[in-house]
VOGU-3710 file (C-alpha; in Angstrom, 3 decimals, decimal comma):
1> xxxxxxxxxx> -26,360/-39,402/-0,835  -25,627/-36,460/1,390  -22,974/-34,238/1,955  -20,328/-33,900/4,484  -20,814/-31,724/7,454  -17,923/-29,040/7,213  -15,839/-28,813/10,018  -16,044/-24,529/10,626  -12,697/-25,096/12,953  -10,677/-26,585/9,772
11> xxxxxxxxxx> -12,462/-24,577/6,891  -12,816/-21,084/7,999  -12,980/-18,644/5,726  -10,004/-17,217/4,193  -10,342/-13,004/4,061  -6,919/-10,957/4,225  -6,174/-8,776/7,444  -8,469/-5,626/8,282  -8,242/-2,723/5,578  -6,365/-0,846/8,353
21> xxxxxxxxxx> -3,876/-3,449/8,941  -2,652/-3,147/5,782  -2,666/0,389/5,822  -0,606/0,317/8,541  1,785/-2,543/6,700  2,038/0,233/4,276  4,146/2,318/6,741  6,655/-0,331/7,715  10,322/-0,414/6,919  10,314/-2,793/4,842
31> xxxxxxxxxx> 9,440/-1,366/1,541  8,519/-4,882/-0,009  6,535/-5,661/2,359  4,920/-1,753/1,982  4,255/-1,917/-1,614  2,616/-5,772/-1,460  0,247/-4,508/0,785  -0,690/-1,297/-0,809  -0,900/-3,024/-4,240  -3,671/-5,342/-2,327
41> xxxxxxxxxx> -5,468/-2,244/-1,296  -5,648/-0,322/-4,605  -6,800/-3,744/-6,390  -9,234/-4,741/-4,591  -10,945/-1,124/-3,995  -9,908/1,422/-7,238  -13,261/0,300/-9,072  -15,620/1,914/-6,459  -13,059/5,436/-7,165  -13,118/5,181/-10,663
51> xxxxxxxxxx> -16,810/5,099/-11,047  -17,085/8,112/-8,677  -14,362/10,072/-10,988  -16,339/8,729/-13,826  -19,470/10,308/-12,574  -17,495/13,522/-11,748  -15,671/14,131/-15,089  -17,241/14,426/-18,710  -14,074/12,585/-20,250  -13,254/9,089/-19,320
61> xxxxxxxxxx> -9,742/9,301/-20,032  -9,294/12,175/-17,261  -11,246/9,954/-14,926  -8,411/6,915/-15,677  -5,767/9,266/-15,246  -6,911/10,839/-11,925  -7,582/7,015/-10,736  -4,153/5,538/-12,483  -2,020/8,675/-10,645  -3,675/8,652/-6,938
71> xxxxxxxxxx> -2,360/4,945/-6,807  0,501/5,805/-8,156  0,812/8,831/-5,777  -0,475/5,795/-2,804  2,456/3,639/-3,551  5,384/5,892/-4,556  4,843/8,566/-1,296  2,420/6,512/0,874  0,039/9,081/1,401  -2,260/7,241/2,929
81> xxxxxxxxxx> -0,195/4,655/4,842  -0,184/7,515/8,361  -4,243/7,374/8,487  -5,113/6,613/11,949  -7,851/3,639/12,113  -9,563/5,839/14,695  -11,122/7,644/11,835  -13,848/5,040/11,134  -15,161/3,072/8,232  -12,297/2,639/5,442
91> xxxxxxxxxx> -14,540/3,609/2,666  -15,030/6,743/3,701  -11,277/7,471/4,209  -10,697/6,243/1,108  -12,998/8,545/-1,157  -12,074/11,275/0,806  -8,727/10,788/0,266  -9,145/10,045/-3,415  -11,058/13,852/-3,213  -8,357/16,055/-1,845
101> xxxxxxxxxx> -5,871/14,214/-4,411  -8,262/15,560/-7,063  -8,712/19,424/-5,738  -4,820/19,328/-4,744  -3,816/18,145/-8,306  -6,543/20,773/-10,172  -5,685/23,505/-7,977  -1,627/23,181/-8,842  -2,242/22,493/-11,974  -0,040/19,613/-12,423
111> xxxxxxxxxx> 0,689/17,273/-15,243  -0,799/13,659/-13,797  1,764/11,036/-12,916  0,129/8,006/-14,560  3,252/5,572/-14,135  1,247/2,509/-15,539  4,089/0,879/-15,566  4,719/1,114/-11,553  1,711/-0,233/-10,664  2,264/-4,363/-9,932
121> xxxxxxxxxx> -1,792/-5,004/-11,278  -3,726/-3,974/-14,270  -6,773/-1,636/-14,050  -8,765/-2,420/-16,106  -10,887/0,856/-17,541  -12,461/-0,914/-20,136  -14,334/-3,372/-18,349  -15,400/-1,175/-15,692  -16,493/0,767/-18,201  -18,745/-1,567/-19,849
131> xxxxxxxxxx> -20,317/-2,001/-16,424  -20,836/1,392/-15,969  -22,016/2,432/-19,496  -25,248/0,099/-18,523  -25,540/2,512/-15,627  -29,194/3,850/-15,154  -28,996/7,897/-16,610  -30,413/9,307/-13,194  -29,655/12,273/-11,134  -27,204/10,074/-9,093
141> xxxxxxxxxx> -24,544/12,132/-7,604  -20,200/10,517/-7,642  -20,810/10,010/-3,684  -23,523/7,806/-4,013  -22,393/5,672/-7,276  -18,892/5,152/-5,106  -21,274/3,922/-2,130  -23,316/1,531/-4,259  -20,082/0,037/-6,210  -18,269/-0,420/-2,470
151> xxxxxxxxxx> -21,019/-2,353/-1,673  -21,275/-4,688/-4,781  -17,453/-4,959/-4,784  -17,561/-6,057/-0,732  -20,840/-8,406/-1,764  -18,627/-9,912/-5,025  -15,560/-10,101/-2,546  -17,408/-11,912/0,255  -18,946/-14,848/-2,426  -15,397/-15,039/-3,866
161> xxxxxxxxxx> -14,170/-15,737/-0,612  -16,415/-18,289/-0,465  -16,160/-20,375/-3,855  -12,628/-20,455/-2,680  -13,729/-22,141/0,481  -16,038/-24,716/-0,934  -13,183/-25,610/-3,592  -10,860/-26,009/-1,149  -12,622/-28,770/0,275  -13,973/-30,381/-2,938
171> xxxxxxxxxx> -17,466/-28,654/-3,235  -16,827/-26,150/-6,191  -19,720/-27,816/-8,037  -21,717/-27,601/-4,725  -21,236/-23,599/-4,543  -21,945/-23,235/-7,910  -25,396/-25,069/-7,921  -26,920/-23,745/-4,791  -25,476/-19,925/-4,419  -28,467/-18,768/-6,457
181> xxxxxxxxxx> -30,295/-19,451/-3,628  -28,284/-16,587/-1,555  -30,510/-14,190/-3,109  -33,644/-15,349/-2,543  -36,331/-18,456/-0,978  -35,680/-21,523/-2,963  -39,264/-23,168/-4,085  -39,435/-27,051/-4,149  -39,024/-27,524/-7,735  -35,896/-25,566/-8,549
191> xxxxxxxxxx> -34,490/-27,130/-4,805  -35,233/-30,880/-6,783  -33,956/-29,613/-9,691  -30,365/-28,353/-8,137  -30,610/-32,203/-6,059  -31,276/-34,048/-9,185  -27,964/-32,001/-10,358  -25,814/-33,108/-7,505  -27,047/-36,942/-7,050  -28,321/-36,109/-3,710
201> xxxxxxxxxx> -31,704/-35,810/-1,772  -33,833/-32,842/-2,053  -33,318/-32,820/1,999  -29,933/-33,280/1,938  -30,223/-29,933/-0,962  -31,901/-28,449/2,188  -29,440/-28,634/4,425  -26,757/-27,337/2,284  -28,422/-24,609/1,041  -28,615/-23,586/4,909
211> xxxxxxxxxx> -25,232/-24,348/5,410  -24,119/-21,834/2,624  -26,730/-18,901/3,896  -25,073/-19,131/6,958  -21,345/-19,207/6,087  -22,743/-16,092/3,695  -23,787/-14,673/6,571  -20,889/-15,120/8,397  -18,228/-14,244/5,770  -20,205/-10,973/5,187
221> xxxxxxxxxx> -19,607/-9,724/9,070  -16,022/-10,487/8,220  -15,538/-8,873/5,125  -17,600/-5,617/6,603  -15,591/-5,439/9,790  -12,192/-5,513/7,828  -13,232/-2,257/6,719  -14,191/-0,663/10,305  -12,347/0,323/13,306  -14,825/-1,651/15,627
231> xxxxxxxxxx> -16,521/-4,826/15,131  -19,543/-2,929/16,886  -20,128/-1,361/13,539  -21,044/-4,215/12,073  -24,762/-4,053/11,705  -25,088/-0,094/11,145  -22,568/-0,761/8,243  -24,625/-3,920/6,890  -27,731/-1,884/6,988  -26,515/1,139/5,695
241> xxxxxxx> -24,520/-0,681/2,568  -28,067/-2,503/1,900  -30,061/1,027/1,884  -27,702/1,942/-0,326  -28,278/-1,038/-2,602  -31,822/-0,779/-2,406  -32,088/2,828/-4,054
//
């Protein structure tokens, strides 16, 4: 048995617009259509944020509510929706934007606007902070535990992206068996062993496994230039986000 060749033209895979497209959805008259795509951004990014207010502040619950009222402050004044795209890389914008919120707040003195309730997704403190109470205790400063948890929320993103692809056209078990072998050379016994799993060839394995580095590959450039204001970026960005990974 083998498996089909995937047709990239049919199957390509699914990412939502550039970061800065929905930024700039944010700013649009219709104020649906604002808060949808506002409620997108904070969801997918307010995990890299809370870790770096996590690292900053001694109490977790002030880190939650300095997280919980910044998108609350995003989607009730759109604070963020008049960036300019020009500016660069989104991450960047974004934790800087998430630090003048903190020294304008502290330096009025105000009472935070947590506003759970107008928020249209959960955030879920507790199991980010499981994750981050098996944090190594090092001299790692807010700045660069934002940087690493950007990066391993883009990398989770991209192979998300990318189950949802392969399950789409019928090759969820497929995905599941052979993307152990993004991270690393797969030796001829475990490549036999993931075949004899599937019903196919160890060749046929082969190929697949190929297939899958190379739609990685692919879907990662994607997910990386949502985030920029060039696609010439690209490869300083992946190098840079695997630096950071590799400290």
């Amino acid at each position: 048995m083998t498996f089909p060749t995937p047709h990239d033209g049919n199957h390509s895979i699914e990412f939502a617009t550039t970061q800065w497209s929905i930024v700039a959805a944010a700013g649009s008259q219709d104020s649906s259509a604002a808060r949808d795509a506002l409620s997108s951004l904070c969801q997918r990014y307010w995990p890299p944020l809370y870790a770096y207010a996590r690292r900053r502040m001694s109490d977790a619950n002030q880190a939650q509510e300095y997280t919980q009222a910044f998108f609350v402050s995003v989607l009730e004044k759109h604070t963020i929706a008049a960036a300019d795209h020009e500016r660069g890389r989104f991450r960047s914008f974004l934790l800087t934007s998430f630090k003048h919120f903190i020294a304008n707040e502290r330096q009025h003195d105000r009472a935070l606007k947590r506003g759970g309730d107008r928020l249209h997704f959960s955030l879920d403190f507790d199991s980010e902070e499981a994750r981050l109470s098996v944090e190594p205790t090092n001299n790692e400063t807010p700045e660069s535990l934002f940087e690493r948890k950007w990066a391993l929320q883009l990398l989770d993103s991209v192979l998300d992206s990318l189950r949802v692809d392969y399950k789409k056209r019928g090759q969820e078990q497929q995905f599941e068996v052979f993307k152990d072998f993004l991270v690393g050379r797969e030796s001829e016994g475990t490549l036999v062993e993931s075949a004899n799993k599937l019903g196919v060839t160890p060749g046929a394995a082969k190929v697949a496994v190929h297939r899958l580095r190379q739609r990685y590959r692919e879907a990662l450039r994607t997910g990386i230039a949502q985030t920029l204001a060039g696609s010439e970026e690209v490869d300083e960005e992946i190098q840079y986000l695997f630096s950071v990974l590799s400290q």
